[in-house]
N, C-alpha and C positions, 0 to 999 in steps of 0.2 A: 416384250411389252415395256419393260424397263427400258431398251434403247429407243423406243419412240417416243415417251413419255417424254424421256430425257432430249430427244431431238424438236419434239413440240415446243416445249418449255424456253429451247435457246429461240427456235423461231418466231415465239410469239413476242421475244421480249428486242429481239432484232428487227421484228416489222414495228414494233411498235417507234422507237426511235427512228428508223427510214423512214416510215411513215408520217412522223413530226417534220421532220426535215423537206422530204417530196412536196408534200402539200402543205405546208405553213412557212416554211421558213426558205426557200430556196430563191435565189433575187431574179431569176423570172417569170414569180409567177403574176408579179405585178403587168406584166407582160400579155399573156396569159390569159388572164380573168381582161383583160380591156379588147380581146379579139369577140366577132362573132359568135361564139362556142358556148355550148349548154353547159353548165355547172357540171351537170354528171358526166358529160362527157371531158372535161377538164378534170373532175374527177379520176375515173378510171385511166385515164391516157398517165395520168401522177400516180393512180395506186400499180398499173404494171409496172413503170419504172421501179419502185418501189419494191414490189414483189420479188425482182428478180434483183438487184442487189442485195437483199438481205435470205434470198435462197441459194442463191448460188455455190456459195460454198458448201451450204449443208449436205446440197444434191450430190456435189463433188466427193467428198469425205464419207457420205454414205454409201456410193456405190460398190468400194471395195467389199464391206461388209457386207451387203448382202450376195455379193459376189462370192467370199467365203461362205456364208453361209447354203450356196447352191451346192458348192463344191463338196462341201461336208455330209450335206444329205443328200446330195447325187438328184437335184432337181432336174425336172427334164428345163428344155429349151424353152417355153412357154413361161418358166416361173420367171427368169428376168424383164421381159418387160412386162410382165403383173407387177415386181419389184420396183420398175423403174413410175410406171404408175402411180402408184400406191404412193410413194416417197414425193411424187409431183404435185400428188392430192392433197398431202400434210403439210406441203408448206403451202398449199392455196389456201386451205382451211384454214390456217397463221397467220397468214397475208391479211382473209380479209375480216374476223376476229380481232386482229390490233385495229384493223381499217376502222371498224366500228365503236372499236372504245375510245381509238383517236378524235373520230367526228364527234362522239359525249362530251369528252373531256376537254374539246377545242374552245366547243360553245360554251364552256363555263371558266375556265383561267385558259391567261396566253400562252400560247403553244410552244413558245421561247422557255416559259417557265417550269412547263412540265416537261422537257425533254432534259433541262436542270435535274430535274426530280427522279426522273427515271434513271439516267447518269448517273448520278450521287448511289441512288440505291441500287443499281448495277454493278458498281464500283463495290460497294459494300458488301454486296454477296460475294460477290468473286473475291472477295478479301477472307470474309467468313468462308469461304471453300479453303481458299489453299490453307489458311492456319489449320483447319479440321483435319484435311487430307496430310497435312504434315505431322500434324503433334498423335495422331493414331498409328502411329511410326511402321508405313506399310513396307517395309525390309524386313519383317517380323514373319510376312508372309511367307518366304524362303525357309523359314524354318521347318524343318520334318517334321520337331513335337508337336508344334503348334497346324501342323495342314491340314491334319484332318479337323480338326474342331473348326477350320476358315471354311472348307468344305461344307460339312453342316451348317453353319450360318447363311452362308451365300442360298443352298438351295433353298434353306427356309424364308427365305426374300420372295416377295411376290406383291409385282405390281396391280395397278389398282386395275379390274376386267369388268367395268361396271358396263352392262350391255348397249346402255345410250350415249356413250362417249366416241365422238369421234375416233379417237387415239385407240379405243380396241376394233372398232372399224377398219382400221389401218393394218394393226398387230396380226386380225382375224386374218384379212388378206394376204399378208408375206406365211403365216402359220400354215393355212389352209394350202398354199399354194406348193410349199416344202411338203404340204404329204401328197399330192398329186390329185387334191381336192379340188379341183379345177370351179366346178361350177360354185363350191359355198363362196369359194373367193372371188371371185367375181361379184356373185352377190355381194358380199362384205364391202367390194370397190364400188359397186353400184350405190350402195348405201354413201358411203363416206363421198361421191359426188354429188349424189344429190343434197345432201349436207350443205356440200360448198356452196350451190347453185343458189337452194334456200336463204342462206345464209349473205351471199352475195346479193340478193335481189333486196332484204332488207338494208344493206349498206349502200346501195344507190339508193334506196327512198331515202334514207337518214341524209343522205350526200345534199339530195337537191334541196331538201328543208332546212340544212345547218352548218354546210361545205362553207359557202362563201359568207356566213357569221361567223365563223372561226375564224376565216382568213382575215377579217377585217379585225379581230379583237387581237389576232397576230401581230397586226401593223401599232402598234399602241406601244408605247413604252414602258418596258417590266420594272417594278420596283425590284429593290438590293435584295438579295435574299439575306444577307450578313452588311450590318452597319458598323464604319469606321471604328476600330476603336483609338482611343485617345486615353496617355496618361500626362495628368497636370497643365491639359491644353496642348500637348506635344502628341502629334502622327509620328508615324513610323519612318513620311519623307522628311525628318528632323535629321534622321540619322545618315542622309547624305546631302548633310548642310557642309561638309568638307568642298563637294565637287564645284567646279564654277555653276552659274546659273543654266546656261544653255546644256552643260551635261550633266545636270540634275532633271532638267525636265526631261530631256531621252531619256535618263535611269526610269523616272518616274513612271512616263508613258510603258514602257516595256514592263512593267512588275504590273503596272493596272490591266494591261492587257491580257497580259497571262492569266490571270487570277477571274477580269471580266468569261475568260473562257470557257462555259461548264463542259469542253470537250479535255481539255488541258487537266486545271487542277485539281480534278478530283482523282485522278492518276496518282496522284503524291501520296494518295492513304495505300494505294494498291503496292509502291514502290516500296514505305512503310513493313507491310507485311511480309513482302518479299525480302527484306535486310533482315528480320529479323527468321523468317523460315533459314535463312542462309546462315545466321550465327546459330539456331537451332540446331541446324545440321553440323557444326562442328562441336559441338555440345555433346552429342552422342555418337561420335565416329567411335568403332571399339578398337582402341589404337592397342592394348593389353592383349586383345585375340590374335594377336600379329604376331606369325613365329622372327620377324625382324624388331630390332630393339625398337623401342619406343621414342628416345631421344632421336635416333635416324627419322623416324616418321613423321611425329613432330615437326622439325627443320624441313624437311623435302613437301609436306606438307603447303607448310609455311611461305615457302617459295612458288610454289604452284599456284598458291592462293592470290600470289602477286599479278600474277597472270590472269584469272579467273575473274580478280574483282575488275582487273582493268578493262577485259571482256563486257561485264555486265556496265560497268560507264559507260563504254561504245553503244551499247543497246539503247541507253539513256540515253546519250547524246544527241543520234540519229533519230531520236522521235523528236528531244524538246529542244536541242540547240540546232539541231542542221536547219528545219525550219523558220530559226527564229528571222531572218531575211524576208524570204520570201512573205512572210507574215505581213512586214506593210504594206504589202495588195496593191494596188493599182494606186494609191496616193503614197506612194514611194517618192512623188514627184517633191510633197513638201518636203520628204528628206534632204532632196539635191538643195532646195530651194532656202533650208536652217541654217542659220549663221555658225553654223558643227561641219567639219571636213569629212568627208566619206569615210577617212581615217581612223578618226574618232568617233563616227558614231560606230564602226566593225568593234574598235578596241571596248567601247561601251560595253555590247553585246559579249563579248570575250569575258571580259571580269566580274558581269553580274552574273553570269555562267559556272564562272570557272570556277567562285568563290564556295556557293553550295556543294557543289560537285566535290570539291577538293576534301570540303569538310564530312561530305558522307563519306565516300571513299576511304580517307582517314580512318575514321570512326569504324567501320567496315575493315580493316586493316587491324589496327590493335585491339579492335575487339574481339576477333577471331582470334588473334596471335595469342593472347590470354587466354584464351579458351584451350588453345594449344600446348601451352606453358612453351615455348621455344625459347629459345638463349637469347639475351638482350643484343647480341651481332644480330640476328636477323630481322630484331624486332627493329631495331634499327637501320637496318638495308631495305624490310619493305615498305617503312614509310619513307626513307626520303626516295626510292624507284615510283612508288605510287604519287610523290610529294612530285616529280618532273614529268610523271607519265598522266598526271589529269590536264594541266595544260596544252600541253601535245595535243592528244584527242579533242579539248575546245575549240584550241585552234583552227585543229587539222577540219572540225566541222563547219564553224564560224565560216572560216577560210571558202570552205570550198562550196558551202550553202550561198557565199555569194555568189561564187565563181557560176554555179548553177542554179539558177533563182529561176522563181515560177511564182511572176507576181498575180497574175491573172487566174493561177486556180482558184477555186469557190475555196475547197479546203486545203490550204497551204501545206498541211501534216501528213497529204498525200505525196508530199515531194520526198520525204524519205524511202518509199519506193523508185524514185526516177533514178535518172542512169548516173546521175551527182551521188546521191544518197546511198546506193549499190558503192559505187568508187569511193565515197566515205570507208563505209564499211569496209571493205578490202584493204585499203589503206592503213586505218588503225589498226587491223587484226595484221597485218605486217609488221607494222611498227612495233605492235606489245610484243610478237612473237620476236624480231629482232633482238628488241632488248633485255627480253628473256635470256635468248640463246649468250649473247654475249656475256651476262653475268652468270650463267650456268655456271662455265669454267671454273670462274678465280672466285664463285662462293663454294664450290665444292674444295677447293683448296686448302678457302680459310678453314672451312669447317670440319675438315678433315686433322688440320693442323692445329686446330685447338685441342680436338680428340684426344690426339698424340703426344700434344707436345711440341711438334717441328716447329723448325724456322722456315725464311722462303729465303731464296735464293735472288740475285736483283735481275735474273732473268727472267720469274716468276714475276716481282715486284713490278718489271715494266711490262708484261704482260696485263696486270692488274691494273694499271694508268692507262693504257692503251685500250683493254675493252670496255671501263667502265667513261672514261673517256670519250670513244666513239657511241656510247649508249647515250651519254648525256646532251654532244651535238646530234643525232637524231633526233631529241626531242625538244631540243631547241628549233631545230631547222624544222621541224613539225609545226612550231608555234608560228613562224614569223613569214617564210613562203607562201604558204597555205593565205595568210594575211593579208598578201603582199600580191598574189595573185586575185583572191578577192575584192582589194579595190580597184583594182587596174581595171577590173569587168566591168565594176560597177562606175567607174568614172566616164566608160565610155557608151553610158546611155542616155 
């Protein structure tokens, strides 16, 4: 019951935003609504697409599961597709449940603004998830003393089985169907369709009375949710009054962009939580349970960690810089057409990138390292490794988001998926891996020879010059190729 609940809950909050988008905000439906075609049927033709991008996954990810769960209580052959049913019926009844609070909620604010709202407070739980799931420090579970009293908890857990809800509807069907109750579950299926059908038949009346008022309150322009702030008559575009004119307004346009985005910035609180579950967690490593010395764990730690954060920058990169190209859509053209070199405007994109980045990563680096107490050599090897390896990876995205741009998708943040964004990907995690492998060596050297006491030898010594050397043109030649092949692409459109 808990896992349907828990699957209702994502899907209703997923049709509800596809739902915003399908039918209000998608640039043909201006199209669309000017053909011969009845409301409701422009309707439904948007709420299936709809449907089926915001189930698909769930249908996916849950089949394994009730798959075990066949396996486990030895269902006959008839319970999976009852299973597969059942799981069909839950996200119809989510489909068209968002479908209807969407049509409410259209015809009274713009659909721009509450897909804002929805965002923002999707963003928010899922922020309140992981701090929760983190800070109830679930590695505690492993413990012997404590399993069995986890044991008792869990079984005393019991979801809500209130008779008229769908969701036990649903629960009764997969339940019924695992004891070889063929017929209650069926009925249970019968119920939770006619549900949908019900329920569906109100969402086409609601459609054809209030479909195309929403659409048109859509077309109207949203006031700011959040207004300029200003100190002593000075914005914030004060602070790159250094740049000339023409590469201050690209700075400008590209920060108001991002920020205009409610798919983008509300990411940043999520990123947020995540920096800090990640210092969490070095917080309470228990480095003292370790039959290996502490000062060893510590250090390798430390090192590891250099690798790790640069890992989670590539993650970052490839959602908010690889795209950031592709982002000028189809009036790319005024780019060609600004008195700015295609040159300059990549390097723009590069350092208003690269600067934030640099400064988390940082912050992410000796913050951890503190936590770790490590020797001021390493504290100092993984900031200036991280201090050459954030530019690299901007570049390396920058770079090659030109190289493979997709100005014509609706949503630009799908390019990270494409066969550029994948090649990103693979690329950086080379490169960090590289530059890992090469400093391995000659920091286990040092650090071994502080231990002791040793000297190095100058065959040692150029060893040391030679791999940290060839780690540092890697990530030069990451920054400037990558660059370099990016405008080439783009000068020749």
């Amino acid at each position: 019951s808990m896992m349907i609940i828990t699957f209702f809950t994502l899907l209703l909050f997923s049709s509800i935003i596809n739902s915003l988008s399908h039918m209000y905000l998608s640039r043909d439906l201006s199209l669309l609504h000017s053909l011969p075609v009845g409301v409701r049927d422009t309707f439904l033709s948007r709420w299936l697409g709809s449907t089926f991008d915001s189930s698909w996954m769930v249908v996916t990810f849950s089949l394994p599961v009730f798959l075990s769960y066949g396996l486990i209580y030895q269902a006959g052959l008839a319970f999976y597709p009852i299973a597969l049913c059942a799981i069909v019926c839950l996200c119809l009844l989510a489909s068209a449940a968002s479908s209807l609070l969407v049509l409410l909620g259209a015809a009274v604010l713009p659909a721009g603004k509450i897909r804002t709202l929805f965002v923002i407070l999707g963003v928010g739980l899922a922020l309140l998830l992981v701090l929760v799931l983190r800070l109830i420090r679930p590695e505690q579970l492993v413990n012997p003393d404590s399993f069995a009293s986890v044991v008792l908890y869990l079984n005393s857990m019991q979801a809500l089985d209130w008779p008229w809800l769908p969701t036990t509807w649903i629960s009764d069907t997969v339940r019924l169907a695992l004891k070889g109750e063929w017929g209650a579950s069926l009925l249970s299926l019968v119920l939770a369709t006619s549900c949908f059908f019900s329920l569906m038949f109100f969402t086409q009346t609601t459609a054809g009375a209030l479909y195309f008022r929403g659409f048109s309150r859509a077309q109207t322009t949203s006031k700011r949710l959040f207004t300029p702030v200003k100190f002593h008559g000075y914005s914030w575009e004060s602070l790159l009054n250094f740049l000339s004119r023409p590469a201050k307004a690209f700075a400008v346009k590209e920060i108001r962009s991002f920020f205009r985005d409610s798919t983008q910035w509300p990411q940043l609180f999520l990123i947020c939580a995540l920096i800090v579950v990640y210092l969490y967690n070095f917080s309470v490593l228990p480095l003292d349970k370790s039959p290996m010395k502490t000062v060893y764990l510590q250090n390798v730690f430390s090192f590891l960690n250099v690798g790790l954060a640069a890992f989670v920058l590539s993650a970052i990169a490839a959602r908010f810089v690889f795209p950031a190209v592709s982002m000028e859509g189809e009036a790319f053209w005024i780019i060609q057409s600004a008195p700015v070199s295609i040159k300059t405007f990549l390097w723009i994109k590069f350092f208003l990138y690269c600067l934030p980045l640099l400064i988390l990563s940082e912050v992410l680096i000796i913050a951890s390292n503190l936590l770790l107490g490590v020797t001021p050599f390493m504290m100092f090897l993984s900031m200036v490794t991280i201090f050459f390896l954030v530019p690299a990876i901007v570049g390396l995205s920058v770079g090659l988001g030109a190289r493979y741009p997709n100005f014509k998708s609706e949503n630009p943040a799908l390019t990270a998926t494409s066969f550029g964004g994948v090649l990103f990907m693979l690329l950086s995690f080379g490169l960090i891996a590289l530059v890992i492998m090469l400093e391995a060596g000659p920091v286990y050297r040092i650090f071994m020879s502080r231990m002791h006491g040793h000297g190095f030898s100058l065959l040692q010594i150029l060893w040391f010059v030679l791999s940290f050397g060839l780690a540092l043109f890697l990530c030069v030649f990451a920054v400037f190729y990558p660059m370099m092949l990016g405008e080439k692409n783009l000068l020749k459109r």
